[in-house]
N, C-alpha and C positions, 0 to 999 in steps of 0.2 A: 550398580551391578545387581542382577539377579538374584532373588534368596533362593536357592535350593531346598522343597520342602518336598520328603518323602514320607509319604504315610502307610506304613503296614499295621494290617488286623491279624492279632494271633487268637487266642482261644478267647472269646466275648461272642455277645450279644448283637455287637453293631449298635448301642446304644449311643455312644460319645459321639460317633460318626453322626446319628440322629439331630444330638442334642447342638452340636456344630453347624446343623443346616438352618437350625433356626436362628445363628445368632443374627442379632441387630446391632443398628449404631456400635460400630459398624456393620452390616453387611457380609459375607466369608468376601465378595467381589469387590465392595468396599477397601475391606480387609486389605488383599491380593494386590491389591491396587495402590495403598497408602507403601505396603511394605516392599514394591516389587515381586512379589512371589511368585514362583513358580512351580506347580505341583508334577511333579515329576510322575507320581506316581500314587491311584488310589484305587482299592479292590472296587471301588462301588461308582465314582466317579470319571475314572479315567479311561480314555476310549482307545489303548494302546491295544494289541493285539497280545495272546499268548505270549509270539515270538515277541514280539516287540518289547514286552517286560522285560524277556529275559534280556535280550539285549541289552537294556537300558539300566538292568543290574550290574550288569559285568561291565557295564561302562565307569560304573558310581565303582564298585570295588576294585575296580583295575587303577581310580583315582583320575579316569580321565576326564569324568563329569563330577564337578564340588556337588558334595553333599551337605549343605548348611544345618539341616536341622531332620531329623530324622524323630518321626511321630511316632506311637506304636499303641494301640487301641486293644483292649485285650490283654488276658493272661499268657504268659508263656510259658505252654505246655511241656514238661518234661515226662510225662507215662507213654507206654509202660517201663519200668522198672531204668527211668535215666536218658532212654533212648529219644523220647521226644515223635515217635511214630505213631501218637494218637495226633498229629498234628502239621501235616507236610505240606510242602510245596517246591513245585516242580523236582519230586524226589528227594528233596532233603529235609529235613526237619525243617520245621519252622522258627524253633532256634538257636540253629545253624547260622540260617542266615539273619537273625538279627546279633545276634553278636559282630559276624561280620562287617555288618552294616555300621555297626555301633559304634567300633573302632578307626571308621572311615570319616565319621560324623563332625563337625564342628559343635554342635547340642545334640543334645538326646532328651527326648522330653513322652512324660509317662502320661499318656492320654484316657483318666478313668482311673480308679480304684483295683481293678483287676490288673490292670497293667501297674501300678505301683505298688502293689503290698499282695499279686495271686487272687486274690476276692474267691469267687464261689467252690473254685475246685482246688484250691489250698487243704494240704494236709487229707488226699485221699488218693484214689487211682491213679486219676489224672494230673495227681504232682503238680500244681501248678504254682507257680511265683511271680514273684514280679520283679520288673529289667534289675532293680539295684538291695531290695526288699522283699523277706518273704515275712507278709505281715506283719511284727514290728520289728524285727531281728533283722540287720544290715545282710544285706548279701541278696542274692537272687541268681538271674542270669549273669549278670553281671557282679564281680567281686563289690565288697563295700569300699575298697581304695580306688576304683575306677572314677577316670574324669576323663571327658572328652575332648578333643582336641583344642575347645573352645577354654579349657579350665576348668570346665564346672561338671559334678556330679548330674545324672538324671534330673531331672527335674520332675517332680510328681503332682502330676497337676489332679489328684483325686477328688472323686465322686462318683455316684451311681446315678446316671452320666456324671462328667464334668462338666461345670455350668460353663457355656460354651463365652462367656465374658472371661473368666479366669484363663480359658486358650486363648484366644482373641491378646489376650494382653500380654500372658506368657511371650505368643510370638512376638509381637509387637518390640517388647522391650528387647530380646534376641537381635532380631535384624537390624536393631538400630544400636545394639551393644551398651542399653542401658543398663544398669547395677541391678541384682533380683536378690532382695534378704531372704535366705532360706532356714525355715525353722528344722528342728531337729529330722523330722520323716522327709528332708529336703523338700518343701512344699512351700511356695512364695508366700511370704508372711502378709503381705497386703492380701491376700483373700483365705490365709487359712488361720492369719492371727489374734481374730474374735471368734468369740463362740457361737453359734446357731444364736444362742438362748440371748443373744445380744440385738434387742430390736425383735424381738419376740413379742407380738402384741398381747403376749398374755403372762407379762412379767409380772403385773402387779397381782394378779391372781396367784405367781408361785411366791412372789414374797409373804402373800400374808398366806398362802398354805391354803387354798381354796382351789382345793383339788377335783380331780371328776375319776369315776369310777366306770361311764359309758359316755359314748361319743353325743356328740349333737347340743352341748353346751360348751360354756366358754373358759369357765374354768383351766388350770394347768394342768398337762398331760404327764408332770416328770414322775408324779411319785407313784401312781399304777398302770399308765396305760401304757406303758413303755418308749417314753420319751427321752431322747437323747441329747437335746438340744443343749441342756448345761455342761455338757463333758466333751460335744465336738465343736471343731475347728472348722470352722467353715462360714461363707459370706450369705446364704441364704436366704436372711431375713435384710443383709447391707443393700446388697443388690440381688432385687425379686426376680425368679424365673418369669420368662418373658415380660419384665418390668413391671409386673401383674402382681404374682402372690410366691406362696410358699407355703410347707408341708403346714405348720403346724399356724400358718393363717387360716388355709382350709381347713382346721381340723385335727388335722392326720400329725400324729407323732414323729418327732425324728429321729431316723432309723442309726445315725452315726455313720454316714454311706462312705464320709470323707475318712475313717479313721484305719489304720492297719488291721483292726479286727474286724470287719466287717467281713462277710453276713456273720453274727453271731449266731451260736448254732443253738439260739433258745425261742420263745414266740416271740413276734417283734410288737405283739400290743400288751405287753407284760411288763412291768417293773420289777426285780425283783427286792424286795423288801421283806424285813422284820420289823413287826409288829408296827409300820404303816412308813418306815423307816430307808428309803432306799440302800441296799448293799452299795451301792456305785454314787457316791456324791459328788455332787460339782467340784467339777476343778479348783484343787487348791482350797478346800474348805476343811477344814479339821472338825472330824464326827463332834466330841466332847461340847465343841460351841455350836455345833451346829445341832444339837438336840433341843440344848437348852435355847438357841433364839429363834427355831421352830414353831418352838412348844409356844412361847409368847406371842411370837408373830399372829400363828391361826388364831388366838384367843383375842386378838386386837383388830380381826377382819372388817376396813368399814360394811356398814350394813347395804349399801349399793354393789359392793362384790358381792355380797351374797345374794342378793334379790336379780341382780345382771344374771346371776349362776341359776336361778330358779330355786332356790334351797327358801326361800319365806314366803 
């Protein structure tokens, strides 16, 4: 039997959508093809007509077409002031009809960061939230006691895109009704249950504290450049974007894209610290030990970190 897979975009970028064309091994066609899939419906993709959508809505909430798994890409807008009219389609709010939709659904699945915890326009005009979450607080569009027909809560597949292997699997495991462990932000724990900073090729550099203060060496990015990677949850370094690299392979710090507080609203090549000390310590570390095995760690730097680093 068919999987019914319907994708709507509420308030985003069209990033996740982006980041889903590239996936590989599988393929989306691959994909579509292993699971039976069928796409019902995509703002970017599908070559239905105006009418034809609508029809093909009122077919899905009338219950006369199964709706298997319903996608949702983007925040969903509630401005101004509740109404949701910075955000419409075909005259009604946009979520309007994802709620709708949602209730019809056998899954519900949060495609991106914005659609799971609101992302950039959280907590301003644009009121925005996400399907089950508004940043890390339960609730959103959807109450925090809601579950889909299927059993299961949302599912929030986050990131700034979602690495389109974490959708790829998500569905996967749906259509075949395999088991998905969900950590507390409902988020499959096989890709949100290690940290960034796990398979970080520049672990040994944060261990012994051989840090960088500007870009373009090799050095650890956590304790000034505003490096996220010890505090998020996320598969980045497990499985490399396009099987290639990752933020803080290139270089580049990470930004925490997968966690409910994203974007923080401070610089993102910043740490903030006292007296060289990050405010925000890795997960599960207690400050008091961790001053004191810092402090030793840097003083015991072999001298190939530091000459790799350019420091001798």
């Amino acid at each position: 039997m068919a999987v019914n897979i319907l994708w709507m975009q509420s308030g985003g970028c069209g990033g996740d959508t982006m980041s889903f064309l590239c996936a590989d091994d599988p393929g989306i066609d691959e994909l579509f093809a292993a699971i039976d899939g069928r796409l019902l419906w995509h703002p970017s993709l599908s070559p239905l007509s105006p009418d034809e959508a609508r029809a093909m809505l009122a077919s899905v909430l009338a219950e006369e077409t199964p709706l298997d798994v319903l996608v949702v890409e983007g925040a969903i807008v509630f401005g101004p002031n509740g109404t949701g009219a910075f955000d419409m389609k075909g005259g009604r709010p946009k979520k309007d009809w994802l709620a709708d939709l949602a209730r019809v659904a056998r899954y519900v699945v949060a495609a991106g960061t914005c659609a799971a915890f609101g992302g950039f326009g959280r907590g301003d005009e644009i009121d925005a939230r996400g399907l089950q979450f508004t940043g890390a607080a339960p609730g959103g569009l959807l109450p925090a006691g809601f579950r889909s027909r299927g059993g299961l809560p949302v599912l929030n597949l986050s990131g700034c895109p979602v690495h389109p292997a974490a959708l790829s699997s998500a569905l996967t495991s749906l259509a075949y009704g395999a088991p998905i462990e969900l950590d507390n932000f409902q988020r499959p724990a096989d890709w949100y249950g290690t940290l960034v900073h796990q398979g970080c090729t520049r672990n040994e550099y944060h261990e012994f504290r051989v840090e960088e203060r500007e870009f373009g060496q090799n050095g650890c990015l956590f304790f000034y450049m505003g490096c996220h990677g010890p505090v998020t949850g996320a598969s980045c370094n497990k499985t490399l974007w396009n099987e290639r690299s990752s933020k803080t392979r290139a270089g580049v710090p990470c930004f925490g894209c997968t966690e409910p507080y994203f974007p923080k609203r401070a610089p993102l090549f910043e740490t903030k610290n006292i007296e060289g000390v990050p405010v925000q310590l890795p997960r599960g570390v207690d400050r008091a030990h961790y001053l004191a095995y810092k402090g030793m760690a840097a003083a015991a730097a072999p001298q190939r970190l530091l000459e790799r680093k350019g420091k001798v």
